[in-house]
PDB file of N, CA, C and O in Angstrom:
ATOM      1  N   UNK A   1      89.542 100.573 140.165  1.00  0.00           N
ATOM      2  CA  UNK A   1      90.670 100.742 139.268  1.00  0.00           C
ATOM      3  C   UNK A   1      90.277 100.226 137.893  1.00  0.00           C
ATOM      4  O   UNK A   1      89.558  99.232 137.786  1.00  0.00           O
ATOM      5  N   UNK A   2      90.789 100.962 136.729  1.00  0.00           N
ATOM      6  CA  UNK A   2      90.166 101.101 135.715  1.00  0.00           C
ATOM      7  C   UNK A   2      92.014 100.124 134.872  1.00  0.00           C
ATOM      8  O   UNK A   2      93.087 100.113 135.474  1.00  0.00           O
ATOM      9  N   UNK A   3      91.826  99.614 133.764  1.00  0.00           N
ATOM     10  CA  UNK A   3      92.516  98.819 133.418  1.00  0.00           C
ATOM     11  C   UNK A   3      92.225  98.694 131.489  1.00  0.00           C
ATOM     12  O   UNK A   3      91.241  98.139 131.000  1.00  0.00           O
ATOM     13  N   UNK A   4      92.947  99.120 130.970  1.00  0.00           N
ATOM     14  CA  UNK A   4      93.094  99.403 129.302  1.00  0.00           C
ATOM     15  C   UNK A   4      94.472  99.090 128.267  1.00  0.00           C
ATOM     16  O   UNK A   4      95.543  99.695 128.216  1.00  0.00           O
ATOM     17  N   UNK A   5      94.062  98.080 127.594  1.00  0.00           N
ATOM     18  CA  UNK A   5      95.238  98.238 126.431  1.00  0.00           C
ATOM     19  C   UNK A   5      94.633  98.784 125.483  1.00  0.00           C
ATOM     20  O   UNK A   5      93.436  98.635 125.237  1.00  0.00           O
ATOM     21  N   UNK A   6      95.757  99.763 124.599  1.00  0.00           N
ATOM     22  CA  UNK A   6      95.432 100.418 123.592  1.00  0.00           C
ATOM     23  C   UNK A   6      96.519 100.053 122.487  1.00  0.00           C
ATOM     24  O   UNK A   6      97.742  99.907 122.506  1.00  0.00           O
ATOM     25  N   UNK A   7      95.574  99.975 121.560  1.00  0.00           N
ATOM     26  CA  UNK A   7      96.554  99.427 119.810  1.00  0.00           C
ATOM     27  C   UNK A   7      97.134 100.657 119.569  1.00  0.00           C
ATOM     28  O   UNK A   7      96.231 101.488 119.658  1.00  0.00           O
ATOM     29  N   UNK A   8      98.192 101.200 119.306  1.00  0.00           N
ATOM     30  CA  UNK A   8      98.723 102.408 118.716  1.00  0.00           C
ATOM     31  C   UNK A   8      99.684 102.056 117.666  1.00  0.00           C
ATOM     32  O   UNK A   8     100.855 101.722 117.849  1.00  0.00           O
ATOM     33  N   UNK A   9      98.996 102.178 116.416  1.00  0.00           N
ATOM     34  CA  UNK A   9      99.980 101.592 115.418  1.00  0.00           C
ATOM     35  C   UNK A   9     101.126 102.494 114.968  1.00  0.00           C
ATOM     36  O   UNK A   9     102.002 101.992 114.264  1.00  0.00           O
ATOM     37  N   UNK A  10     101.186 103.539 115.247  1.00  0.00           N
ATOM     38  CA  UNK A  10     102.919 104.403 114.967  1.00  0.00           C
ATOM     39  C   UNK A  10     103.820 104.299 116.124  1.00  0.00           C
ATOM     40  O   UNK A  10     104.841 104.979 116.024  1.00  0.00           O
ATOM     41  N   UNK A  11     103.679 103.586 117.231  1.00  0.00           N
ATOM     42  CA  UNK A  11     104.668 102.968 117.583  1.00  0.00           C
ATOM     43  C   UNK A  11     105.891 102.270 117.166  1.00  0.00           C
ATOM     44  O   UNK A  11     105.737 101.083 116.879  1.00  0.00           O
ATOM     45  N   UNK A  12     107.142 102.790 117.067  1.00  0.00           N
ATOM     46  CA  UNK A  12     108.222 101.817 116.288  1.00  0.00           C
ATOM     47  C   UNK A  12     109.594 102.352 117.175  1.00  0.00           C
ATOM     48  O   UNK A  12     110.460 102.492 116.311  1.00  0.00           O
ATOM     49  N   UNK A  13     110.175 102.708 118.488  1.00  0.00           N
ATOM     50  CA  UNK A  13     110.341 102.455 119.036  1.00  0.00           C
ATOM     51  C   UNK A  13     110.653 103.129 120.268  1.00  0.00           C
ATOM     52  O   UNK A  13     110.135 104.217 120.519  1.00  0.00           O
ATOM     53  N   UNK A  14     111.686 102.412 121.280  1.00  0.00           N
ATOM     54  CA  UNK A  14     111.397 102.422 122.366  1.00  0.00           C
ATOM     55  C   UNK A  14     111.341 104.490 122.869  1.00  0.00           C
ATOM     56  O   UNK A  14     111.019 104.953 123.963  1.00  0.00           O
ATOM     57  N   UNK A  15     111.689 105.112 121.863  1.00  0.00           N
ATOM     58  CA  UNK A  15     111.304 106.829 123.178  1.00  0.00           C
ATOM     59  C   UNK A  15     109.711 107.027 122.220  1.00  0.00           C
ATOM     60  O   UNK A  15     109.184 108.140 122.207  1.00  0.00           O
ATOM     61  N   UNK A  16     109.180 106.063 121.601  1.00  0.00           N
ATOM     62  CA  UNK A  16     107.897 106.509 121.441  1.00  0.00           C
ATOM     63  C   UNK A  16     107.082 105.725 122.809  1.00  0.00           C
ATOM     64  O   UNK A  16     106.305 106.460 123.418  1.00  0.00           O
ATOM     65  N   UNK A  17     107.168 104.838 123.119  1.00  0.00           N
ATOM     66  CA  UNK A  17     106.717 104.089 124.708  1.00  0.00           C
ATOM     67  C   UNK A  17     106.766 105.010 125.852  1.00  0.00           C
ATOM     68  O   UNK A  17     105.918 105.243 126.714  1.00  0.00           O
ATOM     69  N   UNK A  18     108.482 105.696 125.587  1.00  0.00           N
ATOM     70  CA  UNK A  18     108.921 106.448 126.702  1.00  0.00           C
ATOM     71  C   UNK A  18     108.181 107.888 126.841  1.00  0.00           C
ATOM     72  O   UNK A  18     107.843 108.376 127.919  1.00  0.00           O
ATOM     73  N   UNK A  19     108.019 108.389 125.774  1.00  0.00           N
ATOM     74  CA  UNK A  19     106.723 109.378 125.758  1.00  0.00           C
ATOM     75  C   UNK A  19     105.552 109.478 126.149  1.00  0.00           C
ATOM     76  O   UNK A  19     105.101 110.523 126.617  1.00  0.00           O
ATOM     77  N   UNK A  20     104.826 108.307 126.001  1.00  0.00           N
ATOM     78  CA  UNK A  20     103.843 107.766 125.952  1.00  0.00           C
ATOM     79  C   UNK A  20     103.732 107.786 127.487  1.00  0.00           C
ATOM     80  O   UNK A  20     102.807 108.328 128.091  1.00  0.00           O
ATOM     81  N   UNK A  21     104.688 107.192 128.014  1.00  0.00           N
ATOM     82  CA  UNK A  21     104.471 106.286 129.341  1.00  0.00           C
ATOM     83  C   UNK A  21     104.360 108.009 130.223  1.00  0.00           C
ATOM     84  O   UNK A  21     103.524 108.236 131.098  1.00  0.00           O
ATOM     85  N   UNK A  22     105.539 109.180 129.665  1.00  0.00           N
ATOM     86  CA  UNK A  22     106.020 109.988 130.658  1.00  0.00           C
ATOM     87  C   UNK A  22     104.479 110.563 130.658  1.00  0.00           C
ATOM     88  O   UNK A  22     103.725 110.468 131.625  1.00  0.00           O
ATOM     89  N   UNK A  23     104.181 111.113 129.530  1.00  0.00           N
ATOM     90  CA  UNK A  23     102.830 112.169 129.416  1.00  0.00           C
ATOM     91  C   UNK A  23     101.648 111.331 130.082  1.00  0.00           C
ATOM     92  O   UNK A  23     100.676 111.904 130.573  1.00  0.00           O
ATOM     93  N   UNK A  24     101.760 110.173 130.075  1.00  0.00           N
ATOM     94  CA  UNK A  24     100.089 109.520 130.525  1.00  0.00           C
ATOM     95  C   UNK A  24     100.272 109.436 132.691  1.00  0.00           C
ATOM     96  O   UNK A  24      99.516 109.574 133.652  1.00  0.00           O
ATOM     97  N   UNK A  25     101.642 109.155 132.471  1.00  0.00           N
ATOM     98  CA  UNK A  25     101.772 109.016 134.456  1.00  0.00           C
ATOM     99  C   UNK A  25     101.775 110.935 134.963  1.00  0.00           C
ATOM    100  O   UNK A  25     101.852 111.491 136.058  1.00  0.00           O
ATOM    101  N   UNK A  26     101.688 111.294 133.978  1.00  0.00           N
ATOM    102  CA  UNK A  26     101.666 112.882 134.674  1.00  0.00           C
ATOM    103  C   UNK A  26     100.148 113.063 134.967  1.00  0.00           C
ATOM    104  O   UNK A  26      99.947 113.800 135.932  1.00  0.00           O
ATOM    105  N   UNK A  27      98.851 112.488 134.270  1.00  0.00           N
ATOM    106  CA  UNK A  27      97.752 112.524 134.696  1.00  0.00           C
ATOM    107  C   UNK A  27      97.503 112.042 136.076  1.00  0.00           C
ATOM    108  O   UNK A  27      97.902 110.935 136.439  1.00  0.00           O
ATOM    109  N   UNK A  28      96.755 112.970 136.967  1.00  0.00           N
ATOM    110  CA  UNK A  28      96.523 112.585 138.150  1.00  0.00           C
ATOM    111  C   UNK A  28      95.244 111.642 137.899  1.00  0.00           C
ATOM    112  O   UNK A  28      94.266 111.699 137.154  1.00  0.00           O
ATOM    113  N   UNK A  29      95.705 110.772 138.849  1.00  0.00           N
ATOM    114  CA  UNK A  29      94.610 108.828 138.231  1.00  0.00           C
ATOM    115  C   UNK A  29      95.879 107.780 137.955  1.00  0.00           C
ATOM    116  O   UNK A  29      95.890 106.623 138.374  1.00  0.00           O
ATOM    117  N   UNK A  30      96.724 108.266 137.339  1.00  0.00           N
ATOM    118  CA  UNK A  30      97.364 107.255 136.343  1.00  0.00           C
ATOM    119  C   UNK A  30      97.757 106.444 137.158  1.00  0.00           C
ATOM    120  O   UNK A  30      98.596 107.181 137.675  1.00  0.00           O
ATOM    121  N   UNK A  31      97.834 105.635 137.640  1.00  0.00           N
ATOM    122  CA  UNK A  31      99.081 104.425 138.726  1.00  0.00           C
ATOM    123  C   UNK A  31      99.909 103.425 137.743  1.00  0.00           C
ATOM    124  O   UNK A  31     100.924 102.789 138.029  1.00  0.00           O
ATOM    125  N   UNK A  32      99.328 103.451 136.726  1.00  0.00           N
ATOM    126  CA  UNK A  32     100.489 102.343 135.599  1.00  0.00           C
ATOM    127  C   UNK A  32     100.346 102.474 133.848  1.00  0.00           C
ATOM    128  O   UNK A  32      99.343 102.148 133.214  1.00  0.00           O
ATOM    129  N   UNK A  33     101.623 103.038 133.261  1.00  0.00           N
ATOM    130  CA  UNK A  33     101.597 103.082 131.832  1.00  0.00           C
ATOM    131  C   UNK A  33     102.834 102.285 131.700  1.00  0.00           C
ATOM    132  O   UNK A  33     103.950 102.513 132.166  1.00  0.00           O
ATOM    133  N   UNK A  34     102.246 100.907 130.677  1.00  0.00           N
ATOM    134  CA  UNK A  34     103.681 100.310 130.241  1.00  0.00           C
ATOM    135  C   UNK A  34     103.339 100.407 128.625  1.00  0.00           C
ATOM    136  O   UNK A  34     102.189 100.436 128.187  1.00  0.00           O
ATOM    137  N   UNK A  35     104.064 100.434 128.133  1.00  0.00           N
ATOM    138  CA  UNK A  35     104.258 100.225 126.584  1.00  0.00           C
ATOM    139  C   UNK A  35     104.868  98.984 126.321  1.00  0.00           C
ATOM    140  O   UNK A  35     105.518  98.275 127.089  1.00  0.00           O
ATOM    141  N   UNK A  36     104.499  98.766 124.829  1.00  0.00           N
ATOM    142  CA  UNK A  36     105.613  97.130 124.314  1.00  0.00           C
ATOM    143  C   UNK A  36     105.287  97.645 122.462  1.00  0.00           C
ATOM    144  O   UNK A  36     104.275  97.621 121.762  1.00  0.00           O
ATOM    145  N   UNK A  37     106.769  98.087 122.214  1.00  0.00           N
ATOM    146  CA  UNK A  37     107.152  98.067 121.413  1.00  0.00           C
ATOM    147  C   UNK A  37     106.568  97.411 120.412  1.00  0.00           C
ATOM    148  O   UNK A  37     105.869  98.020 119.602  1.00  0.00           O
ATOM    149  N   UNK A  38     106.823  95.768 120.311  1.00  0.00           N
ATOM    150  CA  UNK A  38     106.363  94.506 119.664  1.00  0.00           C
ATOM    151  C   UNK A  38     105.282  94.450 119.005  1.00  0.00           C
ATOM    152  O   UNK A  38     105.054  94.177 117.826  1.00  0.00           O
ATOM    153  N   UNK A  39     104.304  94.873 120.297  1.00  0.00           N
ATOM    154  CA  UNK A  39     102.747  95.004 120.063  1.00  0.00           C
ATOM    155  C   UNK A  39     102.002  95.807 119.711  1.00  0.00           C
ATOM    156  O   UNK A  39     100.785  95.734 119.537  1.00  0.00           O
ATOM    157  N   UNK A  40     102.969  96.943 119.538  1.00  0.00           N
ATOM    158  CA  UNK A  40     102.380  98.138 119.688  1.00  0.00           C
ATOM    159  C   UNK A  40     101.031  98.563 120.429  1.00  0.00           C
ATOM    160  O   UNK A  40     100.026  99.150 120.027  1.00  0.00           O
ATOM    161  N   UNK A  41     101.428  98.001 121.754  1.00  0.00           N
ATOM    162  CA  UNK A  41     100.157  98.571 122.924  1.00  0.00           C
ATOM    163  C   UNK A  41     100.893  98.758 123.572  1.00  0.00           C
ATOM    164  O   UNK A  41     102.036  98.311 123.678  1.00  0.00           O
ATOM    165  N   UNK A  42     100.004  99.886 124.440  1.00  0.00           N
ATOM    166  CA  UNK A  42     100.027 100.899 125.412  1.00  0.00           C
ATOM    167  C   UNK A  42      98.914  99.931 126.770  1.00  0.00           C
ATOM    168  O   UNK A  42      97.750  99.643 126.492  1.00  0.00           O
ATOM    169  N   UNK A  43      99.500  99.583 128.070  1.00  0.00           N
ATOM    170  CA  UNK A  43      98.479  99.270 128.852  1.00  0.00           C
ATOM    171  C   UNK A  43      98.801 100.324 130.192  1.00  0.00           C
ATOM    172  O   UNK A  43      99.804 100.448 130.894  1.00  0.00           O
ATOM    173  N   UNK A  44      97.278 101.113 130.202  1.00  0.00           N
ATOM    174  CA  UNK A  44      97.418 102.225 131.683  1.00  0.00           C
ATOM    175  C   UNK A  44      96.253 101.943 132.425  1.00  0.00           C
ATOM    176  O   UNK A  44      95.105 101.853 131.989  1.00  0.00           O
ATOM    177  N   UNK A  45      96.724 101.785 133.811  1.00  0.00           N
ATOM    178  CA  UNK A  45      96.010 101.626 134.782  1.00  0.00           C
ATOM    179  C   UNK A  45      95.721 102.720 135.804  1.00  0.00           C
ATOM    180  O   UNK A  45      96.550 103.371 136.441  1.00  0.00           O
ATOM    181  N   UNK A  46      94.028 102.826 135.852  1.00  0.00           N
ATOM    182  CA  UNK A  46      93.738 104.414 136.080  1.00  0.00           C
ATOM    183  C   UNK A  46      92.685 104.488 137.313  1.00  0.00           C
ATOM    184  O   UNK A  46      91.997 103.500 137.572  1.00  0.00           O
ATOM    185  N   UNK A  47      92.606 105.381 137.875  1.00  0.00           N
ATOM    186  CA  UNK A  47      90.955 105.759 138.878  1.00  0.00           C
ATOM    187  C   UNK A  47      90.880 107.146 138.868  1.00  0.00           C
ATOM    188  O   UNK A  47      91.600 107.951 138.277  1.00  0.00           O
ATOM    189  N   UNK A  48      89.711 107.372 139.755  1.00  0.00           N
ATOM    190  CA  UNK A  48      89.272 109.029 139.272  1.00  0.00           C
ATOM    191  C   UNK A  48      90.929 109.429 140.489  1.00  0.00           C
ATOM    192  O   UNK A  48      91.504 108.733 141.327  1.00  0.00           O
ATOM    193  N   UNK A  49      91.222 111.176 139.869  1.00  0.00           N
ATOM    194  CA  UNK A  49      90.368 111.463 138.575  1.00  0.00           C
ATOM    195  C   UNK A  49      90.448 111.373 137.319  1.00  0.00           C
ATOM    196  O   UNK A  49      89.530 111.841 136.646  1.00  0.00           O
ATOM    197  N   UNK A  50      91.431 110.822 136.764  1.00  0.00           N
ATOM    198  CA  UNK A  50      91.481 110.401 135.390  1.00  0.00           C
ATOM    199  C   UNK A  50      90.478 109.924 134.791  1.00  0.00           C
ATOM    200  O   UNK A  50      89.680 109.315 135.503  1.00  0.00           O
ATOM    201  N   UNK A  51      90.202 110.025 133.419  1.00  0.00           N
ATOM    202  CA  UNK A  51      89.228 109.254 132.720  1.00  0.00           C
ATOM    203  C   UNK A  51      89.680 108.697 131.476  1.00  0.00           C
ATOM    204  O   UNK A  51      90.671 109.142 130.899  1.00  0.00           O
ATOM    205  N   UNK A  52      88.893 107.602 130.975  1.00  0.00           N
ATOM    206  CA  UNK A  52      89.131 107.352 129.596  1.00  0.00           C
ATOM    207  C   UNK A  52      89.145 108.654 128.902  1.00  0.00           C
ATOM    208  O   UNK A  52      90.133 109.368 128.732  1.00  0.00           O
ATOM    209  N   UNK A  53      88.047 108.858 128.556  1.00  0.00           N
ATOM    210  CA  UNK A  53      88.249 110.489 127.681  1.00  0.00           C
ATOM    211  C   UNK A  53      89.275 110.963 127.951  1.00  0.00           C
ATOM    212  O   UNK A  53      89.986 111.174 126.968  1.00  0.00           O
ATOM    213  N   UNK A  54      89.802 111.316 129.173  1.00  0.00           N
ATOM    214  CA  UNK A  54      91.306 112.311 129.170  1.00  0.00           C
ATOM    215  C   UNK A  54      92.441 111.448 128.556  1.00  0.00           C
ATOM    216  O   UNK A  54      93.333 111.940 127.865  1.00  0.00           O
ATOM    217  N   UNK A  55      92.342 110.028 128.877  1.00  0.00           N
ATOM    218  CA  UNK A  55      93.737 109.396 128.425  1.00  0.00           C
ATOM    219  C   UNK A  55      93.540 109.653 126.693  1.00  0.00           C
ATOM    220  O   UNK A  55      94.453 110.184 126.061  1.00  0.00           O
ATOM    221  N   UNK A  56      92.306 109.236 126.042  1.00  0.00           N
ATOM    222  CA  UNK A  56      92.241 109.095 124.649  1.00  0.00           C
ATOM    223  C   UNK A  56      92.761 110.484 124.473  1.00  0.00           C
ATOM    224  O   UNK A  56      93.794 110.566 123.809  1.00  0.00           O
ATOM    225  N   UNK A  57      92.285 111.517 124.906  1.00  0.00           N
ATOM    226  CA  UNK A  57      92.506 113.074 124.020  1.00  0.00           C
ATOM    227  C   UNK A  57      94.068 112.978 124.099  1.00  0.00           C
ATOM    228  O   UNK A  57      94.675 113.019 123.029  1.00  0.00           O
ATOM    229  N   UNK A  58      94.822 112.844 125.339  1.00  0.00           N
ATOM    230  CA  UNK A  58      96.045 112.837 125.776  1.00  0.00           C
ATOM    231  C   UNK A  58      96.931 112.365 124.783  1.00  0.00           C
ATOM    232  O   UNK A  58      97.916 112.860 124.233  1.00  0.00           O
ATOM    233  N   UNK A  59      96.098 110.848 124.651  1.00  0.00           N
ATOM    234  CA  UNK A  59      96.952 110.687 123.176  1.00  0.00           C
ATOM    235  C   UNK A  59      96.771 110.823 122.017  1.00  0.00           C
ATOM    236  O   UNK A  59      97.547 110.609 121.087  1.00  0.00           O
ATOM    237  N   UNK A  60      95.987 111.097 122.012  1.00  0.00           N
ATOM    238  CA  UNK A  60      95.921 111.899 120.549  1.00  0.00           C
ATOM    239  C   UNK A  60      96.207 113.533 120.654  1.00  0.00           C
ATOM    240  O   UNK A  60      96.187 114.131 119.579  1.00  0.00           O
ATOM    241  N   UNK A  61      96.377 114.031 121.425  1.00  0.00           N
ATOM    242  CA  UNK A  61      96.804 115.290 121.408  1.00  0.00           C
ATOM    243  C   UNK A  61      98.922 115.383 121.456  1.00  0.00           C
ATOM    244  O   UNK A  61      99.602 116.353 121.121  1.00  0.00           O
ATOM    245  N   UNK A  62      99.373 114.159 121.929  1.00  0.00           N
ATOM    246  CA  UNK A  62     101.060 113.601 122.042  1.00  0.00           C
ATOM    247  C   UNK A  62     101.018 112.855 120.471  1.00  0.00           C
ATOM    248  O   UNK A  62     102.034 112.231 120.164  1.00  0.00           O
ATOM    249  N   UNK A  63     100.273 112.882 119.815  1.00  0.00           N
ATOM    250  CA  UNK A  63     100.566 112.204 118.296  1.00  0.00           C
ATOM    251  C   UNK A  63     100.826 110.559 117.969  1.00  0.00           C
ATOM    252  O   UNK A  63     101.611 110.049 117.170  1.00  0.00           O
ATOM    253  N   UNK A  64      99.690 109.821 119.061  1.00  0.00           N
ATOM    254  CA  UNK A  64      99.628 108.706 119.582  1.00  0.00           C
ATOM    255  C   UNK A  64      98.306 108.457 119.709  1.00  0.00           C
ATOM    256  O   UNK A  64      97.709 108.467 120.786  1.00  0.00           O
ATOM    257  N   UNK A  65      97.797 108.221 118.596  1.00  0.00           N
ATOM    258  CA  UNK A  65      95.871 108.187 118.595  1.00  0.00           C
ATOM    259  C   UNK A  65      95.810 106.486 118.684  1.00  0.00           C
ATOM    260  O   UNK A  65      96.662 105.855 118.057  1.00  0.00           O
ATOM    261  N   UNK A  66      94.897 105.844 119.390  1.00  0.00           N
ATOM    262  CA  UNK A  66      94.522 104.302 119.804  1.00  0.00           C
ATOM    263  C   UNK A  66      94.220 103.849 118.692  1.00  0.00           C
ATOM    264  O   UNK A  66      93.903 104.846 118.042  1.00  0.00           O
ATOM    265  N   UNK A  67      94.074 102.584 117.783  1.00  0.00           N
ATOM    266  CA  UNK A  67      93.471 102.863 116.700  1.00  0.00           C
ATOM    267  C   UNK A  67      92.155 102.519 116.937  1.00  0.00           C
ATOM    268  O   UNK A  67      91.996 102.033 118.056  1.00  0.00           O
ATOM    269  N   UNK A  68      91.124 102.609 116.240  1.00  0.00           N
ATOM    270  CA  UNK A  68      89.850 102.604 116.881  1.00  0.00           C
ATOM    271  C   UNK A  68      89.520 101.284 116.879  1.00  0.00           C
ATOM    272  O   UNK A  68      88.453 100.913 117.368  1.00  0.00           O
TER     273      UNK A  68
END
């Protein structure tokens, strides 16, 4: 099991989390997306077949790029 927080600085509030969270648990892999507002991180917990690469494109393709 694979384990990631991501900085997403246009986070500002809670149905941008709720987006976030819906589109990333639809990947088959995903077992946990929480968001926090506050921090603006994203933490998802993943195994195959998901990959990093798919979560990054994912969000950046939902208008939610990590910052690098």
């Amino acid at each position: 099991m694979e384990k990631k927080t991501f900085n997403i600085s246009n986070i500002s509030c809670g149905h941008c989390t709720s987006a976030i969270e819906n589109e990333l648990s639809e990947l088959p892999g995903v077992s946990g997306v929480r968001g926090d507002i506050e921090s603006k991180s994203v933490t998802v917990e993943w195994e195959a077949p998901a990959t990093l690469d798919q979560i990054l494109a994912t969000l950046k393709e939902i208008n939610y790029p990590p910052a690098a």
